[in-house]
C-alpha positions in Angstrom: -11.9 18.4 -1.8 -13.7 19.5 -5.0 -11.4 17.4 -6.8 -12.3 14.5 -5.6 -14.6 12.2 -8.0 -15.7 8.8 -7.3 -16.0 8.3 -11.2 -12.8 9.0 -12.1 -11.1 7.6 -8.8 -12.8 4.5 -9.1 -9.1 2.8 -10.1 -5.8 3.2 -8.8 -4.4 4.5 -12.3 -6.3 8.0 -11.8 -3.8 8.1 -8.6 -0.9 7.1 -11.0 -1.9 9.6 -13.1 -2.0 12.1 -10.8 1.7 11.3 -9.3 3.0 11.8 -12.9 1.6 14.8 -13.2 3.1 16.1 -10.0 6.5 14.6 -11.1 6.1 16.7 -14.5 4.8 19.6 -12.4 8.0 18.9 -10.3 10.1 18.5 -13.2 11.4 15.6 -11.3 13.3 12.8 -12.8 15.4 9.6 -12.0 13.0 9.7 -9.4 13.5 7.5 -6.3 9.3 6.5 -5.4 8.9 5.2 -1.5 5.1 3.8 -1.9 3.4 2.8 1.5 0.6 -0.1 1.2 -2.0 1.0 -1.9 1.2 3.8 -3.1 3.3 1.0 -3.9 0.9 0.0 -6.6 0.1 3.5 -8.0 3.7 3.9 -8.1 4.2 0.5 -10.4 1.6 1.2 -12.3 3.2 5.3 -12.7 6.2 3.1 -13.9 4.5 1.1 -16.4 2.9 4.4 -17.9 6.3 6.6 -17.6 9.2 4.1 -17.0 12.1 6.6 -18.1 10.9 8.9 -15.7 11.7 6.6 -12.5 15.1 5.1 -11.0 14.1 2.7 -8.4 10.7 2.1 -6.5 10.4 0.9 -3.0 6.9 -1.0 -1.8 6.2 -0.7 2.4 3.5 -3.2 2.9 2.2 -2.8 -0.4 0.1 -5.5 -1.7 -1.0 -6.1 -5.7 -4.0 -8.6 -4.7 -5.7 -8.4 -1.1 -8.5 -11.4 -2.1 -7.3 -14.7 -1.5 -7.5 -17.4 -4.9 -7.9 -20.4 -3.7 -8.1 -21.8 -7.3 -4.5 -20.5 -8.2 -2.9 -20.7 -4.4 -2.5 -17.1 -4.2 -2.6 -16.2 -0.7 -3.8 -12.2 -0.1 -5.3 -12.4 3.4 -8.6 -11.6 2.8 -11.8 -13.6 1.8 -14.8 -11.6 0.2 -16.5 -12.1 3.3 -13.9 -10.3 5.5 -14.3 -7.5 2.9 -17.8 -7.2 2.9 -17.9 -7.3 6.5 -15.2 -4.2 6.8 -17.2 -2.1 4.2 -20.5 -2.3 6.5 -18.5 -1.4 9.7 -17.6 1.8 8.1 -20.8 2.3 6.7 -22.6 1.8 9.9 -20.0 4.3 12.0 -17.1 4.6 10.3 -15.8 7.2 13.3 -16.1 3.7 15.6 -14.8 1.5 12.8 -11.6 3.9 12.3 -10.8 3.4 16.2 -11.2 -0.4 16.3 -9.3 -0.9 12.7 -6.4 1.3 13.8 -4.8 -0.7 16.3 -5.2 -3.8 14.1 -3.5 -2.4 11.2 -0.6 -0.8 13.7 -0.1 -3.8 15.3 1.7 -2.5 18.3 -0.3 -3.1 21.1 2.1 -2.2 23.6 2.2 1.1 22.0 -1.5 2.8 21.5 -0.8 5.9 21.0 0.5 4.6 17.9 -3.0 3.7 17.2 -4.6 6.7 18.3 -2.6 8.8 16.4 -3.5 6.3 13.1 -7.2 6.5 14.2 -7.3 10.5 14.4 -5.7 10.4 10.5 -8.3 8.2 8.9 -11.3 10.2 10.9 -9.7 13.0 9.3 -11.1 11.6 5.8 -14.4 12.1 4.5 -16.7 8.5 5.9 -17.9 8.6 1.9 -14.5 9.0 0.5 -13.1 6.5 2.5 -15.4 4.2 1.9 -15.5 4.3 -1.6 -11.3 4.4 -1.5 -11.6 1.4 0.3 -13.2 -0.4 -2.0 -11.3 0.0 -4.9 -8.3 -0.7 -2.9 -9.2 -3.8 -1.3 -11.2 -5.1 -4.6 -8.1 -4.5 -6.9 -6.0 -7.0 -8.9 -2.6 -5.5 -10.3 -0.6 -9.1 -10.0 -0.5 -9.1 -14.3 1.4 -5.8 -14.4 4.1 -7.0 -12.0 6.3 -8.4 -14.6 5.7 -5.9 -17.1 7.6 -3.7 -14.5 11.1 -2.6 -16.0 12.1 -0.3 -13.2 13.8 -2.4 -10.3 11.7 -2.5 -6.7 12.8 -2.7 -3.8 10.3 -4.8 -1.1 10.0 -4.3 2.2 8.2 -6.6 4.4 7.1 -6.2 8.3 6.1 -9.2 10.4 2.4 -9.6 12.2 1.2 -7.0 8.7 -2.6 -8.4 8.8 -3.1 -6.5 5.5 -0.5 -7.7 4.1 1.3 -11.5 4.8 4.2 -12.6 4.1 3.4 -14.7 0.8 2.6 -11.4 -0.9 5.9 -10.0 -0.7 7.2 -13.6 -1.9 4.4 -13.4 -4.5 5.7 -10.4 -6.1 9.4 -10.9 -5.8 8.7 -13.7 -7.7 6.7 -12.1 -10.4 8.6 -8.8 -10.5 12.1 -9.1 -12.9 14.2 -6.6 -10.8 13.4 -6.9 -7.3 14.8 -8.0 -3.6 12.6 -8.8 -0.7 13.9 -7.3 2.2 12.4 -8.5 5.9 12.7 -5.4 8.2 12.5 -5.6 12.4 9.0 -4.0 12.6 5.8 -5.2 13.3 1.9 -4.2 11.6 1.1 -2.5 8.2 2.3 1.1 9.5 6.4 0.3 10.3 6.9 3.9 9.0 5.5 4.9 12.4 6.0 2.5 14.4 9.5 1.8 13.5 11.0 4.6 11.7 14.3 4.4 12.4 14.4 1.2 11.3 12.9 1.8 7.7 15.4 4.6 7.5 18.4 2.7 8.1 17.4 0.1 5.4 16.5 2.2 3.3 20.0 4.5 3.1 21.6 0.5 3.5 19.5 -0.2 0.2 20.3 3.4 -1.7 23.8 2.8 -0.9 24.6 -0.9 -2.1 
């Protein structure tokens, strides 16, 4: 936990930083990167910094832009508004925000255990350190690196994902040279969980084409 610094985590390429240095620690190479939601940028951005040291990268849910743009069309999902409105529920009681944001982000709401089991994860994190994660997520722009991205991406799409619609995963295998946007049969932002029998199965059907 000492570790942690706002200041130097204050953008996602303190996190790429950080998985290079495991892959060097590793001595990992050729690597294979399965990013979920905010990974599957610090793993494109790893790939920018190190590209020889990656084979393929796969993005679950990830997004490069949450904030719609209504002056260029880009569709994210989220106004400033919505933003502003989730940073003061977790401000206010983030323990109460984490229950009630849990089951929206699984999206399976015939299955809330699911949801309790996401809930009891993020109350697990610090409320200050979540918080200030949150922001520079949410408040991040990382659509200009996508085609500077030489190493080829896998995308993998869930329906009903309110973090992350549909037009992003179009957005960004339109912008990204080497990639294929895959729809898989899972519902939310969390398909790893809720679904992850599925993910495995495309995922061995990907490695193996």
């Amino acid at each position: 936990m000492t570790a942690y610094s706002p200041l130097r985590y204050r953008s996602l390429y303190s996190y790429a930083e950080d998985l290079l240095e495991l892959c060097a620690a590793l001595k990992l190479a050729d690597v294979t990167l399965v990013g979920h939601s905010v990974s599957g940028m610090v793993s494109l951005l790893a790939a920018l910094i190190d590209p020889g040291r990656f084979k393929q990268l796969v993005f679950v849910g990830a997004s490069p832009r949450y904030l719609n743009e209504p002056e260029t069309g880009y569709v994210g999902g989220f106004e400033q508004a919505d933003l502003d409105g989730l940073y003061a529920a977790m401000s206010a009681n983030y323990y109460a925000w984490a229950s009630g944001f849990a089951p929206i982000a699984m999206g399976n709401p015939d299955r809330p255990e699911l949801a309790i089991e996401f809930a009891n994860t993020l109350s697990a994190i610090r409320p200050d350190i979540a918080q200030a994660v949150a922001r520079v997520i949410f408040q991040s722009d990382h659509r200009a690196e996508l085609p500077k991205l030489t190493v080829p991406v896998i995308i993998l799409q869930t329906s009903n994902d309110v973090a992350v619609p549909p037009e992003v995963g179009q957005y960004m295998a339109t912008h990204i040279p080497q990639s294929k946007l895959i729809q898989i049969r899972a519902q939310g932002h969390l398909p790893h969980i809720s679904a992850p029998d599925g993910v495995t199965q495309t995922l061995k059907e990907c490695f193996a084409a």
